[in-house]
C-alpha positions as CSV (number, residue, x, y, z in Angstrom):
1,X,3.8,10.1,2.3
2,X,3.5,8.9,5.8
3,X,4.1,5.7,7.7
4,X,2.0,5.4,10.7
5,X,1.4,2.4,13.0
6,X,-1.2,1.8,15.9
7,X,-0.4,-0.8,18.9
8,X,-4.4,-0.4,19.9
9,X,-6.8,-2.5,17.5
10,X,-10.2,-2.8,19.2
11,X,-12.3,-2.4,16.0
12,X,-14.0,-5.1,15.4
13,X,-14.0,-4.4,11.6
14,X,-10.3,-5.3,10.9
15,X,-10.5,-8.2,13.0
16,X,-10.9,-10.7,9.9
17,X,-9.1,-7.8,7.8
18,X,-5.7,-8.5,7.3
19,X,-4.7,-5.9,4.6
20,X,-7.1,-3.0,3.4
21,X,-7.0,0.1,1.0
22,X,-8.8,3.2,2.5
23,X,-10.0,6.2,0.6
24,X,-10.5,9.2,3.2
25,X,-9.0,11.8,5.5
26,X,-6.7,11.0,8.0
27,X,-9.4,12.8,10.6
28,X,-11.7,10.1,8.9
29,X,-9.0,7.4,10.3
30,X,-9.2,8.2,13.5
31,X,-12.7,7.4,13.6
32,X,-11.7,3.9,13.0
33,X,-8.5,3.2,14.5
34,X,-6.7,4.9,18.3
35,X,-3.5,5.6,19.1
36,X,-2.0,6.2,15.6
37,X,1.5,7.3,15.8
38,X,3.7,8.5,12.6
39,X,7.1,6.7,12.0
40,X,9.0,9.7,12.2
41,X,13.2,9.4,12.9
42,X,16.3,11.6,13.4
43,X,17.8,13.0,10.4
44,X,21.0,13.2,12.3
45,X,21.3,9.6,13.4
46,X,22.6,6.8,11.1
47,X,19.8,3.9,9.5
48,X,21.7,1.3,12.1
49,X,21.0,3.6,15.3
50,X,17.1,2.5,14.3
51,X,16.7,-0.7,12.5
52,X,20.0,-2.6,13.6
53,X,21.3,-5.5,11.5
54,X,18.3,-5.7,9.2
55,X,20.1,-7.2,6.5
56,X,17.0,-9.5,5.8
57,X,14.9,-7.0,5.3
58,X,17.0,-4.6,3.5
59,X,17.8,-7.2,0.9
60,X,14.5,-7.8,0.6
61,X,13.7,-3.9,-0.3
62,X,16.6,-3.9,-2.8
63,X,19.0,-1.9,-0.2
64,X,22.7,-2.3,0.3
65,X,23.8,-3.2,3.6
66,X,26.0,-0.3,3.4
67,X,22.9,2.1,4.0
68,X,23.1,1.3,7.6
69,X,26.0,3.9,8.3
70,X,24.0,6.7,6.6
71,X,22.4,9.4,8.3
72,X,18.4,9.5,7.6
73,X,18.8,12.9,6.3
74,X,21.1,12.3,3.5
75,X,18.4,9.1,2.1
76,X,17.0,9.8,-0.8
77,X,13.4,9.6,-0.6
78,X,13.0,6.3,-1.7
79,X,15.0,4.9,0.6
80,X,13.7,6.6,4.0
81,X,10.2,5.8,3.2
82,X,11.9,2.2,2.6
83,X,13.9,2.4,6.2
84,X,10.6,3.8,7.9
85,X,8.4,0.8,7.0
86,X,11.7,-1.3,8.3
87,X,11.5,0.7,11.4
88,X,7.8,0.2,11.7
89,X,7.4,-3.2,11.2
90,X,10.3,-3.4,14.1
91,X,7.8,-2.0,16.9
92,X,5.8,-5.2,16.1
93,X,2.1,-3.0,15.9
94,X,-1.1,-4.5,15.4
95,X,-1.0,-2.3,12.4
96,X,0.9,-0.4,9.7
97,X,-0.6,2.4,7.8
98,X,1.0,3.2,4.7
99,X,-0.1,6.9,3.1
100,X,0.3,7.4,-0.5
101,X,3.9,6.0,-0.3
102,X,4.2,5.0,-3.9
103,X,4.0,8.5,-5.1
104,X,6.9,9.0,-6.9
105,X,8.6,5.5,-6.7
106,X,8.6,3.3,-9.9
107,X,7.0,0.1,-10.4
108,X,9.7,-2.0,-9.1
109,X,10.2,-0.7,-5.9
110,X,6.2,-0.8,-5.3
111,X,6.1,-4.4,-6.3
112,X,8.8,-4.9,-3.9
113,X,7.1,-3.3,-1.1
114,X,4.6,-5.5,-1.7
115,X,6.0,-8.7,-1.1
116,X,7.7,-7.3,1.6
117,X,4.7,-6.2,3.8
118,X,3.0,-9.4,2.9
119,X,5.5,-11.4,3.9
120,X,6.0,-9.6,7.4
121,X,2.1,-10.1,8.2
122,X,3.1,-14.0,7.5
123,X,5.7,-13.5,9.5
124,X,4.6,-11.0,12.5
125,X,0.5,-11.1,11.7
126,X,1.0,-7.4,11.3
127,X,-2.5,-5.9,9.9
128,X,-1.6,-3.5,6.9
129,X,-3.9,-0.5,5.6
130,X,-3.0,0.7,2.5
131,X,-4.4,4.7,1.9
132,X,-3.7,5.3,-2.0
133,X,-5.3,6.9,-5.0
134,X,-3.6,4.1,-7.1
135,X,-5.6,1.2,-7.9
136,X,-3.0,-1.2,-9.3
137,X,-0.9,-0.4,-6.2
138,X,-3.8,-1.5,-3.8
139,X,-5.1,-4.1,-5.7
140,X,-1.8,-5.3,-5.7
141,X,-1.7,-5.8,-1.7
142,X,-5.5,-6.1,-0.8
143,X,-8.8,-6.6,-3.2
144,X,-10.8,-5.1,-0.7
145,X,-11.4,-1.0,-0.1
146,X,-13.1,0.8,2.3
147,X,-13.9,4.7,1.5
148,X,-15.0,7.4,3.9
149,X,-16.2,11.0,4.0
150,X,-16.9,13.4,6.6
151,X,-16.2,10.5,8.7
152,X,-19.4,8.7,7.1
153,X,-18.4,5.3,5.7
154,X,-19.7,5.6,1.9
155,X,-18.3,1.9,0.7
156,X,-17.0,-0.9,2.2
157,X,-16.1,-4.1,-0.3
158,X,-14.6,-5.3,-3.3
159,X,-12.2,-2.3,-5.2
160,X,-13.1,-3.6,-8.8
161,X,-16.8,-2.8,-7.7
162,X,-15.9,0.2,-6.8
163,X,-14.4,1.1,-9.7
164,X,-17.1,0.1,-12.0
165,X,-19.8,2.1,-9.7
166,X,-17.5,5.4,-10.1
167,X,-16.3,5.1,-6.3
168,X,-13.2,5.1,-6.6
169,X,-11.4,7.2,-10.1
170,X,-10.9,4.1,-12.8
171,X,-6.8,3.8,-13.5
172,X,-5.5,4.3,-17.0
173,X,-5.8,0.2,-17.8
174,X,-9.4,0.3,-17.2
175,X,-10.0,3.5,-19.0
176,X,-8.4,1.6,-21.9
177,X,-10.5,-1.5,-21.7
178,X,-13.0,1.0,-22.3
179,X,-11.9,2.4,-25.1
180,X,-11.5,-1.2,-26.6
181,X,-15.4,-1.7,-25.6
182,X,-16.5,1.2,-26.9
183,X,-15.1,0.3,-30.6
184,X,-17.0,-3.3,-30.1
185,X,-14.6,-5.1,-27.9
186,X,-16.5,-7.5,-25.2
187,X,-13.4,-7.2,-22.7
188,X,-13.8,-7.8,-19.0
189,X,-12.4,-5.3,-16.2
190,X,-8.8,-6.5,-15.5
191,X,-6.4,-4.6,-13.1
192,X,-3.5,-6.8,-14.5
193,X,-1.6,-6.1,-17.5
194,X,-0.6,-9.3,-18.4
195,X,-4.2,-11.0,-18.1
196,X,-6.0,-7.9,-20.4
197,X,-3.2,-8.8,-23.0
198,X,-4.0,-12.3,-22.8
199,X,-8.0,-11.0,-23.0
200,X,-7.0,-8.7,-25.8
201,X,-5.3,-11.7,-28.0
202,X,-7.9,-14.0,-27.6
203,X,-10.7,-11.9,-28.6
204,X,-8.4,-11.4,-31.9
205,X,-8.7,-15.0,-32.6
């Protein structure tokens, strides 16, 4: 669970690519992208000794302004990777890597984060790369995937694609719709919960 950052974007390939999931090895980034430096703080200093005043963006994570007077190494997991992505987005980079952050935080928080990184590329036209085995979390920040191995780009394009052609492992919602298909359901692929239950109601009426 890493949050990395590069200030050198000379690839052509993210130049119209404003948020992107990856599937790959970090050795596999580096092909693609120079100059990547992890996030990494003090455990002994305080949150304010590296992101300030943020109250802006804390609120928007769901934090408490009183976090600022804590010492990085008493956060709960959670919250650093929270105060790290603050403290990245702060260096102002070309681009934010995010590494299989939303392992072990619940819904909520991943929705948050989000929103937030969204609105900071509005806001700072900050590129984002999203590396995540999750499907629902990328697709909920980019549509698009691109998937390496051995430093050999193997797809590059739409993640629902690569779900269907077996690229990328199919999440538990679309092993469902199978299951529904498979007893004579005609129900489309759908990362979103809300739309297959809509799907799933009208094909009962």
């Amino acid at each position: 669970m890493e949050i990395m950052y590069t200030k050198d974007l000379t690839n052509s390939y993210f130049i119209n690519k404003d948020f992107i999931g990856f599937k790959g090895d970090i050795s596999d980034l580096k092909i693609l992208l120079k100059g990547i430096e992890e996030a990494e703080l003090n455990p002994n200093k305080t949150v304010k000794s590296y992101i300030g005043n943020s109250e802006e963006y804390l609120k928007a994570l769901g934090l408490k302004s009183t976090i600022l007077n804590v010492k990085l190494g008493s956060l709960a997991g959670t919250d650093l990777i929270l105060i790290k992505i603050i403290k990245a987005i702060l260096l102002k980079p070309k681009m934010i890597i995010l590494n299989n952050i939303e392992i072990g935080i619940n819904d909520r928080i991943t929705n948050r984060i989000s929103r937030f990184i969204k609105t900071m590329h509005e806001a700072y036209e900050i590129k984002f790369m999203i590396i995540s085995k999750n499907s629902l979390f990328l697709s909920s920040v980019t549509k698009e995937i691109l998937v390496m191995k051995n430093g050999i780009i193997k797809y590059q394009g739409n993640i629902m694609v690569a779900i269907k052609q077996n690229i990328i492992s199919k999440p538990p919602i679309i092993k469902m719709i199978d299951m529904i298909n498979e007893k004579g359901g005609e129900l489309d692929y759908n990362l979103e919960e809300k739309e297959l239950l809509k799907a799933i109601y009208r094909s009962l009426t």
